[in-house]
C-alpha positions as CSV (number, residue, x, y, z in Angstrom):
1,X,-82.1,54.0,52.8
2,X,-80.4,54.5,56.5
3,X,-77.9,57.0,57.5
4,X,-75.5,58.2,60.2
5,X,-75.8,61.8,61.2
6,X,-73.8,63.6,63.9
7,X,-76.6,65.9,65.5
8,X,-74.1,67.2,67.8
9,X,-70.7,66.9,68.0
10,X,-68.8,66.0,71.5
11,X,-68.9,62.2,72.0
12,X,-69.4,59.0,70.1
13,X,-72.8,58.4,71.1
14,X,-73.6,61.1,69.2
15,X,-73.6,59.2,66.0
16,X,-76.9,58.4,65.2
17,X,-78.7,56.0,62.3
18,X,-81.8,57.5,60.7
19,X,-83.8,57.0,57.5
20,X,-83.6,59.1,54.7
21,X,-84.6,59.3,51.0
22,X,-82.5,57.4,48.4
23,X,-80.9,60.3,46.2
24,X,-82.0,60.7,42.3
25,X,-78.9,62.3,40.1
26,X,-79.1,65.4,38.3
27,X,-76.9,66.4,35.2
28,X,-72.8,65.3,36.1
29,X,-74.0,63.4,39.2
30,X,-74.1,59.8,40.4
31,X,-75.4,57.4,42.8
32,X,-73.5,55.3,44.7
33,X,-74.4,52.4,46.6
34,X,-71.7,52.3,49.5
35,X,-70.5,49.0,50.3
36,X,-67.7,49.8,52.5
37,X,-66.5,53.1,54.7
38,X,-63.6,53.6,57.1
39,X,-62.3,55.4,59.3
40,X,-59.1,57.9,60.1
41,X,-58.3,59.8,63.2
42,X,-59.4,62.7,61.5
43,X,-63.3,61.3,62.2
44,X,-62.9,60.8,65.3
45,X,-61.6,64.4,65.8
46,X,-64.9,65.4,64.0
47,X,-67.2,63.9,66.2
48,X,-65.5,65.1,69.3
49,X,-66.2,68.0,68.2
50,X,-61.9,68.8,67.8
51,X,-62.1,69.8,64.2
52,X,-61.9,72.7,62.2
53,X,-62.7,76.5,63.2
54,X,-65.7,77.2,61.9
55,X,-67.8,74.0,63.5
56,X,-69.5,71.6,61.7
57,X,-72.5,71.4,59.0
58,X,-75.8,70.8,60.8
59,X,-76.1,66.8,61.2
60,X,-73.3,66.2,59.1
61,X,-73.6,62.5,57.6
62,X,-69.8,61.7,58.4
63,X,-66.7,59.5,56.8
64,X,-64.3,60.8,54.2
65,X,-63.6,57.4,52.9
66,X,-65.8,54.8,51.1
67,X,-66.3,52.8,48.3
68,X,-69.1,51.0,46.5
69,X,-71.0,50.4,43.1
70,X,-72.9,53.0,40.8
71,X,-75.8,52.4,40.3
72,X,-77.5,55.6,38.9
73,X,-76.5,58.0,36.7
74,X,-77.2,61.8,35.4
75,X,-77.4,63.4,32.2
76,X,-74.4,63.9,30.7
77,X,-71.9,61.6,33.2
78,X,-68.8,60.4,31.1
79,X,-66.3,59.6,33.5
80,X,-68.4,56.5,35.2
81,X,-70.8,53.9,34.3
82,X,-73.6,51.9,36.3
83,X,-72.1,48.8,37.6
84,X,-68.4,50.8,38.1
85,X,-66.4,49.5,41.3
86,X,-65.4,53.7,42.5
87,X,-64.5,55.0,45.6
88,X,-64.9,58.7,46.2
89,X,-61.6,61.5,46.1
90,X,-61.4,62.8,49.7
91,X,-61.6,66.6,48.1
92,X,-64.6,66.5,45.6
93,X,-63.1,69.3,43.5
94,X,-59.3,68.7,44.3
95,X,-58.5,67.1,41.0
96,X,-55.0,68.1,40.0
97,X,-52.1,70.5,40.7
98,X,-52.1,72.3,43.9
99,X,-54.9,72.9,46.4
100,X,-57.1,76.1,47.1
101,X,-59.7,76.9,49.8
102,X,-62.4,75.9,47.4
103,X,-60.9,72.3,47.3
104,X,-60.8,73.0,51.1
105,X,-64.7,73.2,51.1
106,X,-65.2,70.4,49.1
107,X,-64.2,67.9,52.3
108,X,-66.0,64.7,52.6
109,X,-67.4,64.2,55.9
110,X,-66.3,67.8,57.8
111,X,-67.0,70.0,55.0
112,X,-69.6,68.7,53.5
113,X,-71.5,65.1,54.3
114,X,-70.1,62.2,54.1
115,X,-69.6,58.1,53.1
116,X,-71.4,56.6,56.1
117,X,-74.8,56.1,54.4
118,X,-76.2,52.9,52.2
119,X,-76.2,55.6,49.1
120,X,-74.1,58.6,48.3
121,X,-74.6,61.1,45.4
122,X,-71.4,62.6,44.3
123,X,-70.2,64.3,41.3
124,X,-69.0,62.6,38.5
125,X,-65.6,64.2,38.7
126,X,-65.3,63.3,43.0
127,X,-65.1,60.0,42.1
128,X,-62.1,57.4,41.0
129,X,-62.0,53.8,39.9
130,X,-60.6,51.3,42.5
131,X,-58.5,48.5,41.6
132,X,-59.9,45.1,40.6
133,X,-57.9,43.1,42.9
134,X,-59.3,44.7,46.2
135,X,-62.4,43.8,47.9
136,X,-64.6,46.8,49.0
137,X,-63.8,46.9,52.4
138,X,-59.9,47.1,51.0
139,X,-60.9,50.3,48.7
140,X,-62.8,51.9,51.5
141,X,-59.5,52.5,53.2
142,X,-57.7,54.7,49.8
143,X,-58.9,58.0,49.6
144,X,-57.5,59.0,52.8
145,X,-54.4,57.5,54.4
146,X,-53.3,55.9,51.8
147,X,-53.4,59.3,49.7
148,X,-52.2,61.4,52.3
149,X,-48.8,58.8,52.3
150,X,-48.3,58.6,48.7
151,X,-48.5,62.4,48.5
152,X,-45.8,62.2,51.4
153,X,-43.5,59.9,49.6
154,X,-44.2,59.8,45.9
155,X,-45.2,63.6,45.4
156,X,-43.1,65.4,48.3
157,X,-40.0,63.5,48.9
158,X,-40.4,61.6,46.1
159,X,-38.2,58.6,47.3
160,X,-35.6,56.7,45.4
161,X,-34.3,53.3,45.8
162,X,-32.0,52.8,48.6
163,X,-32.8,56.2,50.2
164,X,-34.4,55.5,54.2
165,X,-37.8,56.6,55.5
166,X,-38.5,57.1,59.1
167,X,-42.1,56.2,59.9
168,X,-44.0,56.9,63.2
169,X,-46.7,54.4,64.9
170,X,-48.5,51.7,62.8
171,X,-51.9,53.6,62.2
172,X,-53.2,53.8,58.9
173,X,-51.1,56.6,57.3
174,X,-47.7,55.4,58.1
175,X,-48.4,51.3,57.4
176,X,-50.0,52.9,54.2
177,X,-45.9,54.6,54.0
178,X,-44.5,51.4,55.0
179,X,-46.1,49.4,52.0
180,X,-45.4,52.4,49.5
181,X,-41.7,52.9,50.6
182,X,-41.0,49.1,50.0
183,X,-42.6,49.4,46.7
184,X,-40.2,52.2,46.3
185,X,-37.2,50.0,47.3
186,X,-36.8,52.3,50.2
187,X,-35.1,51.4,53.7
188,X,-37.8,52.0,57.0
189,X,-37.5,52.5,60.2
190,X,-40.7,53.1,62.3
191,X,-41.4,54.0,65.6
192,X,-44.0,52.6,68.1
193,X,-44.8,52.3,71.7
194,X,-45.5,48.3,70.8
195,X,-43.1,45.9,70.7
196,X,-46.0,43.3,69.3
197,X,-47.2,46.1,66.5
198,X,-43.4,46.8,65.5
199,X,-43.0,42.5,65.4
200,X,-45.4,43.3,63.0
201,X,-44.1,46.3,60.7
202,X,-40.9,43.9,60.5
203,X,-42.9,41.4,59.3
204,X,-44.2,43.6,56.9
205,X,-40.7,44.5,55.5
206,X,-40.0,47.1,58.0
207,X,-35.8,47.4,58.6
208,X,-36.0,48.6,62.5
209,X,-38.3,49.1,64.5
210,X,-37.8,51.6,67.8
211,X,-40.0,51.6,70.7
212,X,-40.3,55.4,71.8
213,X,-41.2,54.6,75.3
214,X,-38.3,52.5,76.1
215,X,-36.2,54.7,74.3
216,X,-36.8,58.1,74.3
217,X,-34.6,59.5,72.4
218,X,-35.1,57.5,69.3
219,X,-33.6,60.6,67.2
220,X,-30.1,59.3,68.3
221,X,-31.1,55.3,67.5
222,X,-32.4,57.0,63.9
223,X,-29.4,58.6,63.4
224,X,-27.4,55.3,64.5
225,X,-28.8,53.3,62.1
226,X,-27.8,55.5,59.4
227,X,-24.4,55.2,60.1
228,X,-25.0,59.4,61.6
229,X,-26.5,60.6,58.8
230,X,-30.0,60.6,59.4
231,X,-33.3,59.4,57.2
232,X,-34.2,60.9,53.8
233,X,-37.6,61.9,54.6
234,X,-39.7,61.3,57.5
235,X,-43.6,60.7,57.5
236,X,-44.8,63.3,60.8
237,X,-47.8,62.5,62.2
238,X,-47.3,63.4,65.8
239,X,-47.0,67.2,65.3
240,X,-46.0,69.7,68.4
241,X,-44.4,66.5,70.5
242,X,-42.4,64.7,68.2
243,X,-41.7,67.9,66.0
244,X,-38.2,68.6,66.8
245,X,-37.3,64.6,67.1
246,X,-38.0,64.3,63.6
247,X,-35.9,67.2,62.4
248,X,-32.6,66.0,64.4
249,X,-33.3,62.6,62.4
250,X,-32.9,64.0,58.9
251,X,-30.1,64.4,57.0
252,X,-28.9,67.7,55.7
253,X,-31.2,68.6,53.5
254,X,-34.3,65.3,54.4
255,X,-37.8,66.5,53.9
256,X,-40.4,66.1,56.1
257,X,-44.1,65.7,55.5
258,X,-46.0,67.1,58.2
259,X,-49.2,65.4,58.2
260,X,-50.5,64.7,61.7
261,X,-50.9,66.6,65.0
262,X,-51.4,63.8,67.7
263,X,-48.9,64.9,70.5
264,X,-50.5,68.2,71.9
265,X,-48.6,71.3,72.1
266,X,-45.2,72.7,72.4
267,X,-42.2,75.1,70.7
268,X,-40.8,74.7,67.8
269,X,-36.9,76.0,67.0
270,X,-37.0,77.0,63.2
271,X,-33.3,77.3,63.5
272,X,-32.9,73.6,63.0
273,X,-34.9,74.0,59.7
274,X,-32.7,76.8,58.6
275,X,-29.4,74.8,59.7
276,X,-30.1,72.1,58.4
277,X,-31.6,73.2,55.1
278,X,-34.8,71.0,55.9
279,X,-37.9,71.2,53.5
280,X,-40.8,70.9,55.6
281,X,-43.9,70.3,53.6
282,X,-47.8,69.9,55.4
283,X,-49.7,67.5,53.9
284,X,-53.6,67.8,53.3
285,X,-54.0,64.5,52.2
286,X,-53.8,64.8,47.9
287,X,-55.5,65.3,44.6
288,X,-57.7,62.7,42.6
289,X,-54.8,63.2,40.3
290,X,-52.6,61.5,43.0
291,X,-55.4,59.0,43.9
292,X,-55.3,57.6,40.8
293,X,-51.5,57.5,40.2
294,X,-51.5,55.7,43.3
295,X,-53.7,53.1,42.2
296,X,-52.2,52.4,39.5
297,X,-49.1,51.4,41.5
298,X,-51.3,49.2,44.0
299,X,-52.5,47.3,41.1
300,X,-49.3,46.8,39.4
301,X,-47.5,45.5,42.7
302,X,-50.8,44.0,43.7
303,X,-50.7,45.3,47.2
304,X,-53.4,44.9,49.5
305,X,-54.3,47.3,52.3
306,X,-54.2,46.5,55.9
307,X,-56.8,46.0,57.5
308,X,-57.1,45.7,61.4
309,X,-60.9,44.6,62.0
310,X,-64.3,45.3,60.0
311,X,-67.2,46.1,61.4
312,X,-71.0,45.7,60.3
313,X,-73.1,49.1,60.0
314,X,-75.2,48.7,62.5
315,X,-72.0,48.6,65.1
316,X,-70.6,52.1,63.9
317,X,-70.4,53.6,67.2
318,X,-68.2,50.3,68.0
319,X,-65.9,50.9,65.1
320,X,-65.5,54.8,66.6
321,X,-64.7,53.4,70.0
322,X,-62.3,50.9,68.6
323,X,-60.6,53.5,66.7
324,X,-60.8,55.9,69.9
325,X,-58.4,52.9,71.7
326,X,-55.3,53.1,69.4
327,X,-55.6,49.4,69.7
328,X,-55.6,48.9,65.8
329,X,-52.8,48.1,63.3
330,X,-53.6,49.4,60.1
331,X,-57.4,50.3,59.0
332,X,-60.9,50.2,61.0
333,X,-63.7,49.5,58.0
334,X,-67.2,49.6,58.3
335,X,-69.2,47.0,55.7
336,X,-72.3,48.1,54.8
337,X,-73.7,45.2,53.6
């Protein structure tokens, strides 16, 4: 079978496809043939060499998210069968309840290899069944972004009907958000330095869209269009930047998921927290618990993920590059077939 390894971290080019031996299960483990992976920002931090403290696993094969077919299986495997549609839970050992560093370690694609490989051998218990109405290529995109939103709004702020969610950009996370808070019957209002991609988060049921550039000070335009209250719960992705935008957005007493750090560096003012009697949550993506609560809902509302552009296996580096752009709306998938 052929693989992706990342030798040496610091630049796409990097990534590089070599041969390797098709895996044989042991006891509790299974073989998965990989017909789609995809990719977050979080990859692309990986192989730039911007993630984590402790550097990388020696040429890591990398990709949290994927999804395929089993195909083999160990002694003693209950959970799965050969033939089983699966994708594989972003944490390995994060099943339920809360996390600990253990889970931490069981990373796909930083901590430990990856989805970007023809076969993958996982254990039984790192892997979740993925609805029948998606295609492959619409599964690959679950266990990351769209778990790390349903945590946000289902688990954290666990959002009611009528309540409003304030969303920023249209990568995958938040128009992963923006098709769970509809589901909810939530109010959104995202934020994005396109006019054309927020054309297209209205179109998607979005209630208003902002552009940050021409208006800079969208916490005042949040607060507006809640009649000066503020949103429920916001969905953070920017981090340091947009930080203290978010907070003077909330109501007394919002939530906000802090799940991204895209916007560089600066202070933070806990006294707005205090003040306002914010609960300020990170988010490390979820538990298969969550994964498969959340696909339960996809298939009962028959949602499909978005999906910007697809790109064959042999055109990974592409797909990186792509990504690298901020050009997407939605998901950037890799087919393997």
């Amino acid at each position: 079978m052929q693989i992706y390894r990342i030798p040496t971290a610091g630049r796409i080019d990097a990534l590089q496809l070599a041969d390797a031996q098709a895996p044989t299960p042991g006891p509790n483990q299974v073989v998965v043939r990989v017909h789609a992976s995809c990719l977050n920002y979080r990859d692309l931090s990986v192989i730039l060499g911007r993630y984590g403290r402790g550097g990388l696993p020696e040429n890591l094969i990398p990709l949290s998210d994927g999804a395929g077919e089993v195909v083999a299986v160990g002694a003693g495997v209950r959970r799965v069968a050969v033939g089983d549609r699966v994708a594989a839970a972003f944490m390995q050992t994060w099943l339920a309840g809360g996390i600990n560093a253990e889970d931490g370690a069981s990373a796909l694609g930083g901590a430990i290899d990856g989805m970007l490989a023809e076969q993958v051998l996982l254990h039984e218990d790192g892997l979740v069944h993925i609805p029948d109405h998606l295609s492959y290529e619409e599964a690959a995109t679950l266990p990351c972004a769209a778990v790390t939103a349903w945590h946000a709004l289902a688990e954290h702020a666990r959002i009611r009907p009528g309540e409003t969610v304030l969303l920023q950009g249209t990568g995958g996370v938040s128009i992963f958000a923006l098709q769970f808070a509809r589901m909810m019957g939530a109010r959104v209002i995202i934020t994005s330095s396109s006019d054309a991609k927020l054309a297209r988060a209205k179109e998607m049921g979005a209630d208003i869209g902002i552009n940050y550039r021409t208006t800079p000070d969208w916490q005042d335009a949040v607060r507006a269009a809640t009649g000066g209250r503020g949103a429920d719960a916001v969905v953070e992705v920017g981090g340091p930047g947009t930080f203290m935008r978010s907070l003077q957005s909330l109501r007394i007493g919002g939530k906000l998921s802090l799940i991204g750090v895209l916007t560089g560096t600066a202070e933070i003012n806990p006294t707005a927290i205090m003040r306002a009697q914010i609960n300020v949550q990170g988010i490390y993506v979820g538990s298969r618990a969550m994964f498969e609560d959340m696909n339960r809902a996809i298939s009962a509302h028959r949602m499909r993920p978005v999906i910007d552009r697809v790109f064959p296996f042999a055109e990974a580096q592409a797909a990186y590059a792509f990504l690298q752009s901020a050009a997407h709306f939605g998901k950037v998938v890799i087919a393997h077939r």
